[in-house]
C-alpha positions, 0 to 999 in steps of 0.5 A: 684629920681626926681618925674617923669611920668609912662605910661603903666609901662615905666618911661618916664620923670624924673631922677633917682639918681642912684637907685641901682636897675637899674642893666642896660640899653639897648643901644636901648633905649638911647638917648641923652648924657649919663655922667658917666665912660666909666668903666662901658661900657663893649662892643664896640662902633662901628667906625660909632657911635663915637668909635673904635670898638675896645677893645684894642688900637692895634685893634683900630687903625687898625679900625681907619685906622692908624695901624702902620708900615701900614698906618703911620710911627712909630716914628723914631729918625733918621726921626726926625733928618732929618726932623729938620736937613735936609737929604743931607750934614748931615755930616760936616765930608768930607772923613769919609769913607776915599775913597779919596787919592790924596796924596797916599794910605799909609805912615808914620805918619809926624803929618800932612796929609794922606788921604784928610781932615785927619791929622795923628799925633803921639807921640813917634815913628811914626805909619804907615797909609794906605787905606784898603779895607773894608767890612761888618760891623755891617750890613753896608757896607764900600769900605774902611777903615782907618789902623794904623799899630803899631810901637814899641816906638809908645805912642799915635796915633790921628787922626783930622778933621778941620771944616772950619768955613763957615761949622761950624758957624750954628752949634754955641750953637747947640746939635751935634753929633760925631760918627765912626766905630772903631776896633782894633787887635792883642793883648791887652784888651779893648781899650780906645777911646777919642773924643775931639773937639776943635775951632780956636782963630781966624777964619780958623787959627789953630795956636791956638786953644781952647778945647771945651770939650771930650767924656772922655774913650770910652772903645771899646773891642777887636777884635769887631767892635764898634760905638761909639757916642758922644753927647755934646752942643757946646758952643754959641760963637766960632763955627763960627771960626772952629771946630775940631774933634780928635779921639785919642786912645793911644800907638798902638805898633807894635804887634796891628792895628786900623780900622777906617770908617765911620766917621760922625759929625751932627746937634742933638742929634741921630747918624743917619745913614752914610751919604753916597755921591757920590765918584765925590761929596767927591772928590769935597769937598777934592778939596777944600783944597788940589789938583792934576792938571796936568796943562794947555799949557804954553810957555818959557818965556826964555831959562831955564824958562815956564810960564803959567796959570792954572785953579784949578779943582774946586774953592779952600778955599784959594790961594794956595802953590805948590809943585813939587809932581814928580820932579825925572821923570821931570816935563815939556815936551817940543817937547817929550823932559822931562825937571826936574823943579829946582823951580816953583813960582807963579806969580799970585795967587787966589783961583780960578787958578795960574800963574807959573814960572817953572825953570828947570836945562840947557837952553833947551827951545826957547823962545815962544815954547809951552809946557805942564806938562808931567809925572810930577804934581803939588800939591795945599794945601789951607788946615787948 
């Protein structure tokens, strides 16, 4: 070692370099920094002195007052998703609990809309939809769930939601991520899901469109409630004209269903949660694209014919077109009297209201009377 100076047996000043007689030292008679490893330290350090008091990292952190699940969260996917992507309106699917029906609770499949926001398509014979009620399921609980009863013929069952792009555009170049609820009955082995994501050619026009990719074979087992998930990037041009979510599952035949809920497309890549809205909020987003109203007072333009203006219940994507939904019981009441409507046409259209022209059959109004939709509805469709 370094010449030092002993007093009364003490070496007081000086260094050693490491003699190996020094076996140790007694924490009260340091001071100062100490170099070497922390190895060779085999007690505790108290909080107070700089350490954990602690030999294990569970106990330390107790002591240092951040024990998990206690004093702070543990690290959560799911937080980790909602803090980058926002915790209302995660999910860009609308209706993917399927609770809304304005166009009914069950039909034939006719490669077009059944509950709002979905298009039901199929190849060989048509599939009947319907509106089922739900239940518990994988812990969670759903009202209502999507059924596709089987016919005989059937070759291929789909089911797609169009994105408008205004929904869309921010998730351009974006990780996302699809999941559903799904479970099929009656007879078979596993079956095969696919998830394919399209985008329009031009914005909100699906008279073409481009594939964007698919999750390949999602193999789900019988009778067993399944979420599947799947995970892709989207491309950096394209999103910003729309996108498209199909969930294809093959030939249903008439002897098997499919059970569908809980459906949800989000930013990142964790499926988190189903985002649930409130029934009046989801009601609002289907009636951007497809309504039911009643109708406002109207008065006869002539003999045979009303006209009138009617406000939408809420702002639409696009001008509407209009069907006659009950035309069988008569459309028009005038003074208690039901008149069937032969045609109705528009005079003036936008997105936020129109103006009617209802012709219906004899000439049983006065010119000026005042009248109102009666057992009839008028249907408006500005879906994609």
């Amino acid at each position: 070692g370094n010449a030092g100076t002993v007093t009364n047996g003490v070496y007081t000043t000086g260094s050693y370099a490491d003699p190996a007689w020094i076996t140790s030292v007694s924490g009260s008679k340091v001071s100062g920094n100490i170099s070497g490893s922390a190895a060779n330290v085999t007690d505790t350090v108290a909080v107070a002195n700089g350490g954990t008091g602690a030999t294990s990292a569970s106990s330390a952190r107790t002591n240092l007052g951040v024990a998990i699940g206690t004093d702070v969260q543990a690290y959560s996917a799911n937080l980790s998703t909602y803090a980058s992507t926002g915790i209302g309106f995660r999910n860009r699917i609308i209706n993917g609990n399927f609770n809304i029906a304005q166009r009914g609770t069950s039909g034939t499949s006719a490669n077009t809309y059944c509950l709002d926001r979905w298009i039901s398509y199929h190849a060989g014979t048509a599939h009947t939809w319907s509106r089922v009620a739900g239940g518990s399921l994988m812990g969670v609980y759903f009202s209502s769930l999507l059924e596709i009863a089987g016919a005989a013929g059937n070759t291929g069952v789909t089911i797609v939601q169009r994105i408008e792009s205004l929904n869309s555009a921010d998730l351009t170049g974006q990780t996302v991520t699809f999941s559903a609820y799904v479970l099929h009955t009656n007879t078979g082995g596993p079956r095969n899901f696919v998830i394919t994501a399209q985008r329009p050619n031009t914005a909100d026009n699906w008279s073409g469109a481009t594939s964007i990719g698919n999750s390949g074979n999602i193999s789900v087992p019988l009778n067993t409630w399944t979420r599947i998930t799947w995970t892709t990037t989207l491309p950096t041009s394209g999103p910003n004209l729309g996108l498209s979510f199909e969930l294809g599952f093959g030939a249903v035949t008439a002897d098997q269903s499919v059970y569908i809920t809980g459906v949800q497309l989000e930013a990142g890549s964790v499926a988190t949660p189903f985002e649930r809205r409130p029934y009046g909020t989801e009601l609002a987003l289907c009636q951007r694209y497809y309504q039911i109203n009643g109708g406002n007072t109207s008065g006869a333009a002539t003999t045979s014919r009303m006209e009138g203006f009617y406000a939408f219940l809420s702002e639409m994507r696009a001008s509407p077109s209009i069907a006659i939904i009950n035309s069988t019981a008569g459309v028009w009441q005038i003074n208690g009297a039901l008149q069937t409507a032969s045609s109705v046409t528009s005079f003036s259209i936008n997105n936020k209201g129109v103006g009617l022209q209802v012709t219906v059959t004899g000439t049983p109004f006065t010119v000026g009377s005042v009248g109102s939709i009666g057992s009839g509805l008028l249907g408006f469709n500005a879906e994609l």
